[in-house]
PyMOL commands that place a pseudoatom at each C-alpha (Angstrom):
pseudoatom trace, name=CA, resn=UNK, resi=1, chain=A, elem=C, hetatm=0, pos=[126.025, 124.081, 102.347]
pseudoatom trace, name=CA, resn=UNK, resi=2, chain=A, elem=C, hetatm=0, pos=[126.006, 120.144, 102.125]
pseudoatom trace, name=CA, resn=UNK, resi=3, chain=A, elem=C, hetatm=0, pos=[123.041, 120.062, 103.776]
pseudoatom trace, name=CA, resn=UNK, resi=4, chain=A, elem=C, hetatm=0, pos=[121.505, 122.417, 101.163]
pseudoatom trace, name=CA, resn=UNK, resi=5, chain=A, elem=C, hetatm=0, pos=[123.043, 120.354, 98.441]
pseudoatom trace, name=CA, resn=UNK, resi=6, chain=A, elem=C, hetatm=0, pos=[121.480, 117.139, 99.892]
pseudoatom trace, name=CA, resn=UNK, resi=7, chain=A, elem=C, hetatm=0, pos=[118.081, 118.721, 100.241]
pseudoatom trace, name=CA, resn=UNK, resi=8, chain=A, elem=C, hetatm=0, pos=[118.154, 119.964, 96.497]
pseudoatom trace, name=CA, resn=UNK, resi=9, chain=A, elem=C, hetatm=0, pos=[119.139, 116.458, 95.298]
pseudoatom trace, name=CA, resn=UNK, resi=10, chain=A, elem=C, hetatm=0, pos=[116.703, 114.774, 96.921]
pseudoatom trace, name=CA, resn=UNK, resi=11, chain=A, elem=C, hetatm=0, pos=[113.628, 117.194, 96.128]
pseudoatom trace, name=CA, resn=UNK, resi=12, chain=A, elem=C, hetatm=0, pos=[115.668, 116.815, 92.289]
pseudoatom trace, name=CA, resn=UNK, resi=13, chain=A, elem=C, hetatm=0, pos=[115.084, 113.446, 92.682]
pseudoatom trace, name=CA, resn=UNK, resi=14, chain=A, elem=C, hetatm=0, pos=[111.633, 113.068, 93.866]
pseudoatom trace, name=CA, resn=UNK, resi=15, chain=A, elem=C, hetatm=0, pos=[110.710, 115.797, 91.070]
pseudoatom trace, name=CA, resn=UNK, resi=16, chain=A, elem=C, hetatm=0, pos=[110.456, 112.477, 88.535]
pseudoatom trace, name=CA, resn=UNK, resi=17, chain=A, elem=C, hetatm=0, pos=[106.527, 111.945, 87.842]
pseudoatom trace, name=CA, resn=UNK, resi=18, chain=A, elem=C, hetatm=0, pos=[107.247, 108.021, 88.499]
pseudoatom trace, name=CA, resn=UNK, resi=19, chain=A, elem=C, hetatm=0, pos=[109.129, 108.706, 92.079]
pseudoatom trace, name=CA, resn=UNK, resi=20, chain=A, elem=C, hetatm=0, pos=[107.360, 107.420, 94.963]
pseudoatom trace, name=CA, resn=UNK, resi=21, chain=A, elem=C, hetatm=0, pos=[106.859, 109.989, 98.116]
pseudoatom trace, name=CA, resn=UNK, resi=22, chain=A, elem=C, hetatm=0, pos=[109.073, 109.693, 101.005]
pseudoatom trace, name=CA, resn=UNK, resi=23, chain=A, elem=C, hetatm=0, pos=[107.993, 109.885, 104.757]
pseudoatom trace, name=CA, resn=UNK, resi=24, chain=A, elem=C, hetatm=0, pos=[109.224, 112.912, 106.326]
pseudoatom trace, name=CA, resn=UNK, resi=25, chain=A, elem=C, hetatm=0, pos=[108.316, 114.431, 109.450]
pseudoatom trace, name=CA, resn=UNK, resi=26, chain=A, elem=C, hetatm=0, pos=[105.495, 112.941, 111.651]
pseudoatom trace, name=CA, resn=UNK, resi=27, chain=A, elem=C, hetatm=0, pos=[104.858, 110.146, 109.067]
pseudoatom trace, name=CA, resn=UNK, resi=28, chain=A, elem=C, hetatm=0, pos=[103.760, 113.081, 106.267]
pseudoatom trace, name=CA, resn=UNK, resi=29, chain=A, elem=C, hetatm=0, pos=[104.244, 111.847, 102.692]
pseudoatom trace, name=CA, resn=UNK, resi=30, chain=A, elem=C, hetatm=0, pos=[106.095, 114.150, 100.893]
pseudoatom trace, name=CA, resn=UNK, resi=31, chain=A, elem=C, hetatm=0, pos=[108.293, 114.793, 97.528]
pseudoatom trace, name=CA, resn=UNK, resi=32, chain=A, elem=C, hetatm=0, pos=[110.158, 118.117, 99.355]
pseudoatom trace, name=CA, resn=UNK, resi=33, chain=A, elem=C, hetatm=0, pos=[111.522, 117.721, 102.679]
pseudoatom trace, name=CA, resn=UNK, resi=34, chain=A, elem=C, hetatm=0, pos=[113.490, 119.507, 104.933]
pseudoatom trace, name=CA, resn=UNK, resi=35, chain=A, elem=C, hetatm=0, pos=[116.865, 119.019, 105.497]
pseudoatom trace, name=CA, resn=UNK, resi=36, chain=A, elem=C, hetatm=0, pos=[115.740, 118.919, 108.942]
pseudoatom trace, name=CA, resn=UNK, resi=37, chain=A, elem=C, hetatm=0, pos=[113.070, 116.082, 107.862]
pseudoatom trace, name=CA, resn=UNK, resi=38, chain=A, elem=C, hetatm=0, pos=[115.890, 114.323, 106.586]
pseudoatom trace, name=CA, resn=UNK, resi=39, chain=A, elem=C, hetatm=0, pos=[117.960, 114.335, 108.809]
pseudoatom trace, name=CA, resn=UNK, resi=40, chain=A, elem=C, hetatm=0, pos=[115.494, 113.522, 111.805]
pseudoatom trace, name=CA, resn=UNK, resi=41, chain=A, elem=C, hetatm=0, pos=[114.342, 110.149, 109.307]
pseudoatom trace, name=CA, resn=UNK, resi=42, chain=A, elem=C, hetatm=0, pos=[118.369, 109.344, 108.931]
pseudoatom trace, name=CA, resn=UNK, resi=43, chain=A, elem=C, hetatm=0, pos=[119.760, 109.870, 112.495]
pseudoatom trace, name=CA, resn=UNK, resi=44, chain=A, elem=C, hetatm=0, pos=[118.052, 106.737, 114.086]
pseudoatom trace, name=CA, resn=UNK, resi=45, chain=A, elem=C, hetatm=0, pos=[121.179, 104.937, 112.116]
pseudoatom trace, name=CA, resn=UNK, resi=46, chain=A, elem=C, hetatm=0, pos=[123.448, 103.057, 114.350]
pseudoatom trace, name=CA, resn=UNK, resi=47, chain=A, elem=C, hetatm=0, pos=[126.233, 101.712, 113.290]
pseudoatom trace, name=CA, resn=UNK, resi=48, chain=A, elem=C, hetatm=0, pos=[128.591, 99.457, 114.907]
pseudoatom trace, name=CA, resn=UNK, resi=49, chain=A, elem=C, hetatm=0, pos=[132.269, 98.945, 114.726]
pseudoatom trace, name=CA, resn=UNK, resi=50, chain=A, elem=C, hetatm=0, pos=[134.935, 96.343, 115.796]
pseudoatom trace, name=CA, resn=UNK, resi=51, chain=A, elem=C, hetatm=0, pos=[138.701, 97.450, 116.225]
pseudoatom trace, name=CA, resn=UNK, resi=52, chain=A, elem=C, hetatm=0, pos=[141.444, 95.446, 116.652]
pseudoatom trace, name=CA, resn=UNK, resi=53, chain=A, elem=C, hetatm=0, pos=[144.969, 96.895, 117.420]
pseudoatom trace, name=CA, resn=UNK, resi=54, chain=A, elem=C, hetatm=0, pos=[143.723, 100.267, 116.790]
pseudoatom trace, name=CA, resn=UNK, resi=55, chain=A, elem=C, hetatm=0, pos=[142.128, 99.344, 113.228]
pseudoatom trace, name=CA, resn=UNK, resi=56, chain=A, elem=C, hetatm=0, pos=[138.807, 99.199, 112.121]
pseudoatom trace, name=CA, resn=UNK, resi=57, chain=A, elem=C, hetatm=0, pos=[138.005, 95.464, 111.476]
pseudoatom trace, name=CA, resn=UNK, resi=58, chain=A, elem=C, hetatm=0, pos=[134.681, 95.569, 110.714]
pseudoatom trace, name=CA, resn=UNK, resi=59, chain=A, elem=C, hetatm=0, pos=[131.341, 97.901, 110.294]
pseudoatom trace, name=CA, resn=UNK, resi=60, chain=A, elem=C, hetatm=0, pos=[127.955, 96.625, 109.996]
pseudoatom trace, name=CA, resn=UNK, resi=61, chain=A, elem=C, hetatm=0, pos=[124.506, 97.580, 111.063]
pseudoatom trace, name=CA, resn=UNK, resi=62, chain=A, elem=C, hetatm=0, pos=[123.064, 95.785, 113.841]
pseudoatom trace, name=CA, resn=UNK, resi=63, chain=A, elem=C, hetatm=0, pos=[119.082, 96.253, 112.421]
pseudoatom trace, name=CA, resn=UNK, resi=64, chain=A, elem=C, hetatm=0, pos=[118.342, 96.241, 109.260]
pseudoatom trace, name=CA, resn=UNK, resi=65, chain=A, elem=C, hetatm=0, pos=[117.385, 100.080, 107.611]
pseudoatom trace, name=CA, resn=UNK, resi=66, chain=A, elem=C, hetatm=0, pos=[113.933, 101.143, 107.521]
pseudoatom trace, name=CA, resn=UNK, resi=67, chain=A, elem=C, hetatm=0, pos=[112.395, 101.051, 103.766]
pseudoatom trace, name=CA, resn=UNK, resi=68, chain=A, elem=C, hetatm=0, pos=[112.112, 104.847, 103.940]
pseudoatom trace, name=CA, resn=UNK, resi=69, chain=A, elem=C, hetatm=0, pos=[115.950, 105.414, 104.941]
pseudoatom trace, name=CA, resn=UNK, resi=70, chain=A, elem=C, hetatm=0, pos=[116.577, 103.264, 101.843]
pseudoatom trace, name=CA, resn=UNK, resi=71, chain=A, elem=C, hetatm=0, pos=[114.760, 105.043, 99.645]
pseudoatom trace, name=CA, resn=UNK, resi=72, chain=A, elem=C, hetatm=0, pos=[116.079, 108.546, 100.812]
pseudoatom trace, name=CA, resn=UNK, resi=73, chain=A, elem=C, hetatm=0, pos=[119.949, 106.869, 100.536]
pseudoatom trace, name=CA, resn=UNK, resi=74, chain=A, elem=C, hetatm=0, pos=[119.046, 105.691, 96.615]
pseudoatom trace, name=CA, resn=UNK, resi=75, chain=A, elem=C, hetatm=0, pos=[117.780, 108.967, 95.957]
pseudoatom trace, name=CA, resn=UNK, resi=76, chain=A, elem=C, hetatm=0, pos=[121.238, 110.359, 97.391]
pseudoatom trace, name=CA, resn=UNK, resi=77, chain=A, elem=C, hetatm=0, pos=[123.120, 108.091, 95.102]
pseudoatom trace, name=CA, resn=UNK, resi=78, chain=A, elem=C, hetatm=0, pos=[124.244, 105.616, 97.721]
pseudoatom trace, name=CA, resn=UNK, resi=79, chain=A, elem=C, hetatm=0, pos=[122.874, 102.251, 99.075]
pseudoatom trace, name=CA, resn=UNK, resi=80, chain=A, elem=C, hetatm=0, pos=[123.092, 100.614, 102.813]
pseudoatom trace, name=CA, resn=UNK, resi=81, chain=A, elem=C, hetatm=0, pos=[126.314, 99.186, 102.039]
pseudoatom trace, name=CA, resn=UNK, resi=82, chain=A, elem=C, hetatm=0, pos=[127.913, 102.455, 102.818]
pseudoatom trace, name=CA, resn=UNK, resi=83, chain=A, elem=C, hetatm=0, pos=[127.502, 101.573, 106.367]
pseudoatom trace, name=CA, resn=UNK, resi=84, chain=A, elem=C, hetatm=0, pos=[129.479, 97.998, 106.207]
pseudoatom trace, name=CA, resn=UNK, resi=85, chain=A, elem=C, hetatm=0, pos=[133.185, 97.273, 105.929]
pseudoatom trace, name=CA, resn=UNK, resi=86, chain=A, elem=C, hetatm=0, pos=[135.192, 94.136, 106.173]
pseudoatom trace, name=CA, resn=UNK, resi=87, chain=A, elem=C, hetatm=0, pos=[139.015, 94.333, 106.248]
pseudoatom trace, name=CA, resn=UNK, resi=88, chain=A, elem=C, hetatm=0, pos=[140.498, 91.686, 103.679]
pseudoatom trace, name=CA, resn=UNK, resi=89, chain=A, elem=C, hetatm=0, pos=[142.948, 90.759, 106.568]
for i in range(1, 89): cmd.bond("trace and resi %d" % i, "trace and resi %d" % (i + 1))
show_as sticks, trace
zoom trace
């Protein structure tokens, strides 16, 4: 069901006459992927992680995101800095 809802928003979202395309699968330009195209374009994501006694210090991205894995995380409503943390400790 999320994954329906994600799909929907996104296709929503590139609906707008002014919204640029997004690269799906195999390069394709597109304004209504998959959730499988989606998914394929996000998973190459790595985020990393440093724990001290058992809590999360920090998370960060060790390369930067691609322009198309920005675009598809603005047109979810987020940006890249829901992949970074630092504790205030």
């Amino acid at each position: 069901m999320i994954y329906t809802l994600w799909e929907r928003n996104i296709i929503k979202a590139l609906s707008k006459s002014e919204e640029e395309t997004i690269e799906g699968l195999n390069r394709q330009k597109t304004k209504r992927p998959t959730t499988y195209a989606l998914q394929k374009v996000m998973s190459s994501i790595l985020a990393l992680s440093q724990i001290t006694d058992g809590k999360v210090e920090s998370i960060w991205l060790p390369k930067p995101l691609k322009p198309n894995q920005e675009h598809i995380l603005q047109l979810t409503g987020f940006s890249k800095e829901i992949y970074t943390y630092t504790s205030n400790v």
